[in-house]
C-alpha positions in Angstrom: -66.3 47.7 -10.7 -63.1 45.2 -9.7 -63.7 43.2 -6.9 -60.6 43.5 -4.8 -59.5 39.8 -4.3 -59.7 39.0 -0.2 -56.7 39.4 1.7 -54.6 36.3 3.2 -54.9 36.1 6.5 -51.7 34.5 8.0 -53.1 31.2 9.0 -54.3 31.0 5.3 -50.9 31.2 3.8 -49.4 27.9 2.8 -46.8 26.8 5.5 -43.1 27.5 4.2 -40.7 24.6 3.1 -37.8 24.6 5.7 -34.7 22.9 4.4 -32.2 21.4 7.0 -29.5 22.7 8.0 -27.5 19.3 6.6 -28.8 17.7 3.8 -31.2 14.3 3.8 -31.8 13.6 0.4 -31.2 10.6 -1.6 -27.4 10.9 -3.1 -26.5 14.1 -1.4 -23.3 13.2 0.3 -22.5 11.9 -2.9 -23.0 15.1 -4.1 -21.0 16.8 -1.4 -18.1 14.8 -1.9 -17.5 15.3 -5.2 -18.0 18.9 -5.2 -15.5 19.7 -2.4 -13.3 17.2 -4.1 -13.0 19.2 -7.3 -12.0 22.3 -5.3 -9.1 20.2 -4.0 -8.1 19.0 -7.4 -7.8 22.8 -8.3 -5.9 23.5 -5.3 -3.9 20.2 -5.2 -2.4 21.1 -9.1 -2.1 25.0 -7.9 0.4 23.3 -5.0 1.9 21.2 -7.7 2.8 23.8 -9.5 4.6 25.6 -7.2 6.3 23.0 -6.4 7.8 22.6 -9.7 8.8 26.3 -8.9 11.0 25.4 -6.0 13.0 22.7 -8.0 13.4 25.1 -10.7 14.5 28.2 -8.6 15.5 26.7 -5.4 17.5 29.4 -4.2 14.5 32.4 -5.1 11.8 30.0 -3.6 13.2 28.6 -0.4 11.8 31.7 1.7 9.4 32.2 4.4 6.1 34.2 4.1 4.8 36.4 7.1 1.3 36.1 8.4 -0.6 38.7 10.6 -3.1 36.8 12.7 -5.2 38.7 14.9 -4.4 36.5 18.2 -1.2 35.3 17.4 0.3 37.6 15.8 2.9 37.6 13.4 3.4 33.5 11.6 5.8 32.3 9.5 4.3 30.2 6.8 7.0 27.8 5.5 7.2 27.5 1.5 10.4 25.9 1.2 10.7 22.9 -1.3 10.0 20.1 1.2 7.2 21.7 2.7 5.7 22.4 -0.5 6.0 18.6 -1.9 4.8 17.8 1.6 1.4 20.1 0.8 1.1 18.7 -2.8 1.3 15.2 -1.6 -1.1 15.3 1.3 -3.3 17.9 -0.8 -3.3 15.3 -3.6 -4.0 12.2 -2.1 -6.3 13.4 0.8 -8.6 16.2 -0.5 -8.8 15.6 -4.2 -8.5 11.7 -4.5 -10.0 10.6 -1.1 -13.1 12.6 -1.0 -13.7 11.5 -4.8 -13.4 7.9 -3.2 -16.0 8.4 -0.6 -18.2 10.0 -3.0 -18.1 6.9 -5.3 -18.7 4.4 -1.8 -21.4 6.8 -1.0 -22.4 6.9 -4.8 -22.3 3.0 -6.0 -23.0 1.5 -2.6 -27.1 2.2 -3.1 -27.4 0.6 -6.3 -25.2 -2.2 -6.1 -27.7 -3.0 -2.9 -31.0 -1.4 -4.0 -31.0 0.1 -0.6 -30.4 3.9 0.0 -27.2 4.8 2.1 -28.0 4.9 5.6 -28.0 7.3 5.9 -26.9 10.9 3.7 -26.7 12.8 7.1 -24.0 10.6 8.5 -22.1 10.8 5.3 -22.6 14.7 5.1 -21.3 14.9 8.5 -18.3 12.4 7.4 -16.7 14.9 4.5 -17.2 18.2 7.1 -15.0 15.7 9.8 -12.6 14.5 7.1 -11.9 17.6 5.7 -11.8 20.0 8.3 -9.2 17.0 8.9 -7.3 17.4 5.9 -7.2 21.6 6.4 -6.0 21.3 9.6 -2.9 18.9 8.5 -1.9 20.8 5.9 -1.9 24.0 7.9 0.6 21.6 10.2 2.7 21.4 7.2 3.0 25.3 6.3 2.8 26.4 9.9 5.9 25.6 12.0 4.4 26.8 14.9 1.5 23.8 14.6 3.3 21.0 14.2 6.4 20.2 12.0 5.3 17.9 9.1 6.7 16.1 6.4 5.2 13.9 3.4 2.0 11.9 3.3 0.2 11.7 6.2 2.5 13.1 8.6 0.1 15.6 10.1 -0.6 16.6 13.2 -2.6 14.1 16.1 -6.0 16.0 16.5 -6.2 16.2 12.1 -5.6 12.8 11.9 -8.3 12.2 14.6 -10.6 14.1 12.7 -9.6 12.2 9.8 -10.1 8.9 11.2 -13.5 10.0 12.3 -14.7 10.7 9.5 -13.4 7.6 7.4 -15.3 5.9 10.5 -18.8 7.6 9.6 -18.6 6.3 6.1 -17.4 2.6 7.0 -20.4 2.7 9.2 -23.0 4.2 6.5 -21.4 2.1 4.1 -21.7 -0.8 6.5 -25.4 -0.5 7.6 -26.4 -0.2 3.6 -24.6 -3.4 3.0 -26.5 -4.9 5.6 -29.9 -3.5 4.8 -29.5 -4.9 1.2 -30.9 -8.5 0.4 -27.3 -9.2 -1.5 -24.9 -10.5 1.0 -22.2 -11.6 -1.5 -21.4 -8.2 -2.8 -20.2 -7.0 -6.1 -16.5 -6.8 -6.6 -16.4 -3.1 -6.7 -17.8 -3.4 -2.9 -15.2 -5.7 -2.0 -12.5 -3.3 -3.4 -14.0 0.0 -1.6 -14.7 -2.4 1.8 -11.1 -3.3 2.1 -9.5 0.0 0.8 -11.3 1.6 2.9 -10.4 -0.5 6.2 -6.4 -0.2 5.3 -7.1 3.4 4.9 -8.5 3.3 9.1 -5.7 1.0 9.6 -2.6 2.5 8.3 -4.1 5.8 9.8 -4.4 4.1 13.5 -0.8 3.2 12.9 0.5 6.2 12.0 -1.1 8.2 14.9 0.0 5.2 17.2 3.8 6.0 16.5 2.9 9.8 16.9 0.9 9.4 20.1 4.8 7.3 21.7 6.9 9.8 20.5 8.6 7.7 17.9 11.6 10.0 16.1 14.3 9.0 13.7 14.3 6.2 11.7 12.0 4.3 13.2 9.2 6.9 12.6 10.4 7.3 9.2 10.4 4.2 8.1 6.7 3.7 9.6 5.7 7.1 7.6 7.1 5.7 4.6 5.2 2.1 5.3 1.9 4.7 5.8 2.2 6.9 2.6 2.8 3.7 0.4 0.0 2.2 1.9 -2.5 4.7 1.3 -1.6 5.1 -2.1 -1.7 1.2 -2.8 -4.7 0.1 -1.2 -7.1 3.1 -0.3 -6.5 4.9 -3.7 -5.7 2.0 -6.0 -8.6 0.0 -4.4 -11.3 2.7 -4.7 -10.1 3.9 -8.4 -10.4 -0.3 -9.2 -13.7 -0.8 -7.8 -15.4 2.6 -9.6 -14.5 1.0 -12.9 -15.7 -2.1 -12.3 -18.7 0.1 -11.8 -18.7 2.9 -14.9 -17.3 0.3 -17.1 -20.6 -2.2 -17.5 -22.8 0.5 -16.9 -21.4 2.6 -19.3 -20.9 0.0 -22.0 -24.3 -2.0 -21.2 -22.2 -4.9 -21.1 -22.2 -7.7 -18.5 -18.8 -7.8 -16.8 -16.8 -10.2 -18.8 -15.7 -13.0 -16.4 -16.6 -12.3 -12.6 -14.1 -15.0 -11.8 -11.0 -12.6 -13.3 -12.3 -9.6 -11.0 -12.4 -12.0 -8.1 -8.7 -13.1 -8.7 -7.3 -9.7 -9.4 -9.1 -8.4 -6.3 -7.3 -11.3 -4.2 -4.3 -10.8 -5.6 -4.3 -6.9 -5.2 -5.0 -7.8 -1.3 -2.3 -10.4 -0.9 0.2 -8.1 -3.4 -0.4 -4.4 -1.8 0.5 -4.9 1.5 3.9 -6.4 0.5 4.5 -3.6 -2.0 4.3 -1.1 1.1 6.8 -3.1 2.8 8.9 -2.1 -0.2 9.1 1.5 1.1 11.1 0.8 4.1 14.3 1.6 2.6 17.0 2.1 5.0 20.4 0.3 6.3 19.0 -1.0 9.6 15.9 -2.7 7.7 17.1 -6.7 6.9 18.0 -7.6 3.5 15.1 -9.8 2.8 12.5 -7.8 3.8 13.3 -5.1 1.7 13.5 -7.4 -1.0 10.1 -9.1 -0.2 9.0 -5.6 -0.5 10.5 -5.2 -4.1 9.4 -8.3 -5.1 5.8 -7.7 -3.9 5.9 -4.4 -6.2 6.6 -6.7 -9.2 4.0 -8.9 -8.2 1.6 -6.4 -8.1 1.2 -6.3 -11.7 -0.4 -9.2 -12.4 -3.7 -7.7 -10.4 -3.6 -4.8 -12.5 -3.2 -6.6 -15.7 -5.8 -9.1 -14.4 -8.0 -6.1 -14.0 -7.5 -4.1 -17.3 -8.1 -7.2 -19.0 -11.3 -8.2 -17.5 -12.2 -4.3 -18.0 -11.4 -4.1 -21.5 -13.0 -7.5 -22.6 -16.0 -5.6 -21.0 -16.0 -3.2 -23.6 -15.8 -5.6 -26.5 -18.4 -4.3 -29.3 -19.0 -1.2 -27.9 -15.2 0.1 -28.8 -16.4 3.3 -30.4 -18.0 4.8 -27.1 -14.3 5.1 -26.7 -13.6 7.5 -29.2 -15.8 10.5 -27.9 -15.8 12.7 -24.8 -17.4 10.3 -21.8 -17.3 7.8 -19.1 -15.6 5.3 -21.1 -12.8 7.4 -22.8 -12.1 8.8 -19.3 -12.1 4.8 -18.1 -10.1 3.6 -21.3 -7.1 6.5 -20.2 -7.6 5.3 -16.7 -7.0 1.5 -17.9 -4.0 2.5 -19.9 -2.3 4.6 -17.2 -2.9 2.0 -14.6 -1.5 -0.5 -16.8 1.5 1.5 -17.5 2.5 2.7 -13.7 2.3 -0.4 -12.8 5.2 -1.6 -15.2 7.1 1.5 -14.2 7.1 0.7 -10.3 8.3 -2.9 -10.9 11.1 -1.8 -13.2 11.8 1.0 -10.5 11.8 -1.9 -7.9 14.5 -3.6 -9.7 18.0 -3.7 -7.5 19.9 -2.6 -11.2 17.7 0.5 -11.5 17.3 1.5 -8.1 20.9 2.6 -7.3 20.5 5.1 -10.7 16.8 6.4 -9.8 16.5 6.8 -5.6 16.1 10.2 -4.4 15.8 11.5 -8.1 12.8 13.2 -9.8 11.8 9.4 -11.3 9.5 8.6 -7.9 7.5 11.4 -8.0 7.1 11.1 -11.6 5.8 7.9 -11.7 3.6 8.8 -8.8 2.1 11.3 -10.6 1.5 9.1 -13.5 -0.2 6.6 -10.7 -2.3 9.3 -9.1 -2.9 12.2 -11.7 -3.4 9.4 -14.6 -5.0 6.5 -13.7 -6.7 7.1 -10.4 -7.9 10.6 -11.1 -9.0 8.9 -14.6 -11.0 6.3 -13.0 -12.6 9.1 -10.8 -13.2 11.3 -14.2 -15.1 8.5 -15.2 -17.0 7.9 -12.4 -17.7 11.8 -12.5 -19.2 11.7 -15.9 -21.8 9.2 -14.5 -22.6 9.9 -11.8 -22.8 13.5 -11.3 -26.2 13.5 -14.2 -27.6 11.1 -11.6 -26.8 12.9 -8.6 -27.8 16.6 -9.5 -31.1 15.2 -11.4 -30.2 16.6 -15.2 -30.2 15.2 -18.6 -26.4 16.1 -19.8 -25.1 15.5 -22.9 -21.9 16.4 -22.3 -19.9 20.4 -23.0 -16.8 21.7 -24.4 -16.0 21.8 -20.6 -16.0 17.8 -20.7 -13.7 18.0 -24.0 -11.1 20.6 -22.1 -11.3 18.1 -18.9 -10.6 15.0 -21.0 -7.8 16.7 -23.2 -6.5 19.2 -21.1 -6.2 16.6 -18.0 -4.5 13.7 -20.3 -1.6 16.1 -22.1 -1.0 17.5 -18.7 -0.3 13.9 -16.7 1.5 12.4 -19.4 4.2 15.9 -20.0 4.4 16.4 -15.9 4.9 12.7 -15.4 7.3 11.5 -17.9 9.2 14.8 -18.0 10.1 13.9 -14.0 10.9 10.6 -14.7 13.2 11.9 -18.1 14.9 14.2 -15.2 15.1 11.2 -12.9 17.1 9.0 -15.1 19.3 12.5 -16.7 19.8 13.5 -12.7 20.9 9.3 -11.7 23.3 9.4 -14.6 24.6 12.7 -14.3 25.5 11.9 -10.8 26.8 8.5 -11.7 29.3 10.6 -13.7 30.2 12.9 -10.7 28.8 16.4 -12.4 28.5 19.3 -11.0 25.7 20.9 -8.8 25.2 23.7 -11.4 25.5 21.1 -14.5 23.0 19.3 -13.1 20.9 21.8 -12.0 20.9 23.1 -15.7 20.4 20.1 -17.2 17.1 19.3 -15.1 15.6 22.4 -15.8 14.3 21.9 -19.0 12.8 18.8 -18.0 10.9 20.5 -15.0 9.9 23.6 -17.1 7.9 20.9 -19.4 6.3 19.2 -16.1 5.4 22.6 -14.5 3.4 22.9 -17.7 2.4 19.7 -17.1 0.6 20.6 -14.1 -0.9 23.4 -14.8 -2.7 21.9 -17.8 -3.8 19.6 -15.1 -5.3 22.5 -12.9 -6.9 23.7 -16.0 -8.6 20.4 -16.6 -9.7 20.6 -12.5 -11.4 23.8 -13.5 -13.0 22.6 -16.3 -14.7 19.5 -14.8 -16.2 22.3 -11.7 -17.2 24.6 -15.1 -18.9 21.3 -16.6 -20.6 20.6 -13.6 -22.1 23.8 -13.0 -23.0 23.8 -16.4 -24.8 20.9 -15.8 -26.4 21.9 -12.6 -27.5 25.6 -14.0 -28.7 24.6 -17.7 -29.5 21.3 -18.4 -33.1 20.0 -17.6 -34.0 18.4 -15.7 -34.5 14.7 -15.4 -34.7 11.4 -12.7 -32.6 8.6 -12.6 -33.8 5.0 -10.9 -31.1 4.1 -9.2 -31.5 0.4 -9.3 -31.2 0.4 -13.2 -27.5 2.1 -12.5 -26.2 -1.2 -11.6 -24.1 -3.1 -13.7 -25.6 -5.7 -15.8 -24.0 -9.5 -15.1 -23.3 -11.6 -11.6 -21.0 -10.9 -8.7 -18.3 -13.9 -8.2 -20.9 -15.7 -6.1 -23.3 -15.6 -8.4 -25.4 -13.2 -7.1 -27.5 -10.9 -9.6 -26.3 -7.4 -10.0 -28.7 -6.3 -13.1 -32.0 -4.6 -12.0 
């Protein structure tokens, strides 16, 4: 006869494991950042593409959708052409690009210092305030009834508080981890993501500043313009600089191949940046020479780059054919090439001769795409690769997703980007020559069918990398990562011992 087995009494029953509400673990704001920042990616490109629509049909596109909101009522949400640049732009540069820069602070921090970040919960809590940010601004750029809104970072006073919050929360996680390490001459990668991210908190403190007293008119155009270049010179530029100088010796198990070049192109990128964003201010009332310190600060800022692709790719020497698969360092050698090559193009475009023929044509956002969809988002790809295995806890091989991300991603930048700046040049000559609206008009739209294209190859390479990493999450097996053997092998500047 069976014995029936005795019944658990309650107090018996082992207790339950209660999870927080916001995650405490080692690397999970890491992990939080980059997941939200892929769903921006595929929503930035979406944007992007509908943007291209409004240059190709400007009269069918310029129209304004209705919106039923229970308390409000009936909204008009604004999908002209400016307002949808506008929401490409900010999209771009603050939801896909800036929260994969926080993730790789949040990410490379720890193990260039051997110290967790300090801690996950305040970086958790940073991409909820930065984001809810970042939704809130663009929401000021389709709804009139917000706040009117133009290009990058234009948004309204309480996003850009929320913003500014948030980039607060990881300075001071980042900050405290620096401090709780036993390096105090940090890597160069740190000194790349320190200062980025203080201009970010900066130029974001300035533009609410000229918001807060009510600035209009040129003035407040000129300081939006100083802003936006800003952003895009030293917060995105800086953080997509200091993740190679991550991925790159870690990925190639090289020591990096002369601390002293990182050191100079990281000093030179400081002194060169800022006077590339005085290049923006474009305008009549603005003196002569300090638009020209501005143009000439553009040119300058190549030698930084170049400093830094060479120090990168001497990195790499002997271990050339990791480049030739699907990985961290084919995404970081397309980064390197792209970097290299926007550079170039905004000192040419920063030339007096060439800037009469290209201002206010499709050539600027062209090469900005080619800056932000090529080699920033490249350098973030990589980063991706090797960090995300480490961060979700599997042993990944790599997908047909990875290959679609790679390939997908790279056709896409280089059609969208050098198709705009084919249409720039076509639309600075054309008008040289006096055409016609409709000439022109038909002329362009060939070149801005091929970038639409463009960008939705891009979007499909977004999609991919969020398939990979589910792939990743859902079927590979699992495995543990020491983060102090993710550090890069070789010294910082100071000498200081990086290698674990």
């Amino acid at each position: 006869m069976a014995v029936n087995p005795k019944k658990l009494r309650p107090y018996d029953e082992p207790p339950k494991v209660r999870r927080p509400l916001v995650p405490d673990t080692p690397d999970s704001a890491a992990t939080a950042f980059l997941v939200v920042s892929l769903l921006w990616l595929a929503a930035a490109t979406g944007i992007g593409v509908l943007w291209v629509a409004t240059l190709l049909f400007p009269g069918q596109v310029a129209l304004t959708l209705a919106l039923e909101l229970p308390i409000i009522g009936t909204m008009g949400i604004d999908v002209s052409r400016p307002t949808v640049e506008a929401g490409f732009m900010n999209a771009l540069v603050f939801g896909w690009l800036s929260n994969a820069a926080f993730a790789a602070i949040c990410f490379v921090t720890p193990r260039l210092t051997g110290e967790r970040l300090r801690d996950d919960r305040m970086g958790f809590g940073a991409m909820g305030l930065w984001n809810v940010g970042v939704a809130a601004g663009l929401a000021g750029v389709y709804l009139p009834i917000i706040a009117g809104s133009g290009p990058l970072a234009e948004f309204p006073l309480p996003a850009k508080g929320l913003m500014l919050l948030g980039a607060v929360t990881v300075l001071g996680a980042m900050g405290r981890t620096l401090m709780a390490g036993e390096r105090r001459l940090p890597y160069v990668s740190i000194l790349f993501f320190a200062l980025g991210l203080l201009a970010l908190l900066g130029l974001l403190t300035i533009s609410a500043a000229a918001q807060f007293f009510a600035l209009d008119g040129t003035p407040m155009a000129l300081v939006n313009a100083f802003v936006a270049r800003g952003i895009v010179t030293y917060w995105i530029l800086g953080a997509a600089l200091g993740s190679l100088f991550y991925v790159v010796p870690r990925a190639s198990a090289n020591p990096l191949a002369s601390a002293g070049m990182a050191l100079l192109a990281w000093l030179l990128w400081a002194a060169f940046a800022g006077l590339s964003a005085v290049g923006a201010l474009v305008d009549p009332s603005v003196p002569f020479v300090i638009t020209t310190i501005g143009s000439v600060g553009t040119i300058l800022l190549v030698a930084p780059v170049f400093l830094a692709v060479a120090t990168l790719a001497l990195t790499i020497h002997g271990r050339w054919s990791l480049t030739l698969g699907t990985g961290t360092l084919a995404f970081a050698l397309v980064a390197m090439a792209f970097l290299l090559g926007t550079a170039l193009l905004e000192a040419i475009g920063a030339l007096r001769s060439v800037q009469g023929l290209i201002r206010d044509t499709e050539w600027e956002m062209g090469v900005w795409l080619l800056g932000l969809l090529g080699s920033a988002t490249f350098a973030f790809f990589a980063l991706l690769d090797h960090a995300a295995p480490r961060v979700l806890r599997r042993d990944w091989g790599g997908s047909i997703a990875v290959d679609a991300q790679l390939w997908g991603s790279l056709i896409g930048v280089v059609l969208a980007g050098f198709a705009l700046i084919g249409a720039g040049i076509a639309h600075g000559a054309l008008r040289a020559e006096g055409a016609a609206a409709e000439e022109v008009q038909a002329t362009l739209s060939w070149f801005l069918l091929v970038a639409g294209a463009g960008l939705g190859l891009v979007a499909l390479g977004g999609l991919a990398a969020l398939v990979a990493l589910f792939v990743m999450y859902t079927t590979a097996r699992r495995a543990e990562y020491v983060p102090a053997a993710d550090a890069p092998a070789g010294e910082v500047p100071a000498g200081a011992q990086t290698a674990h």
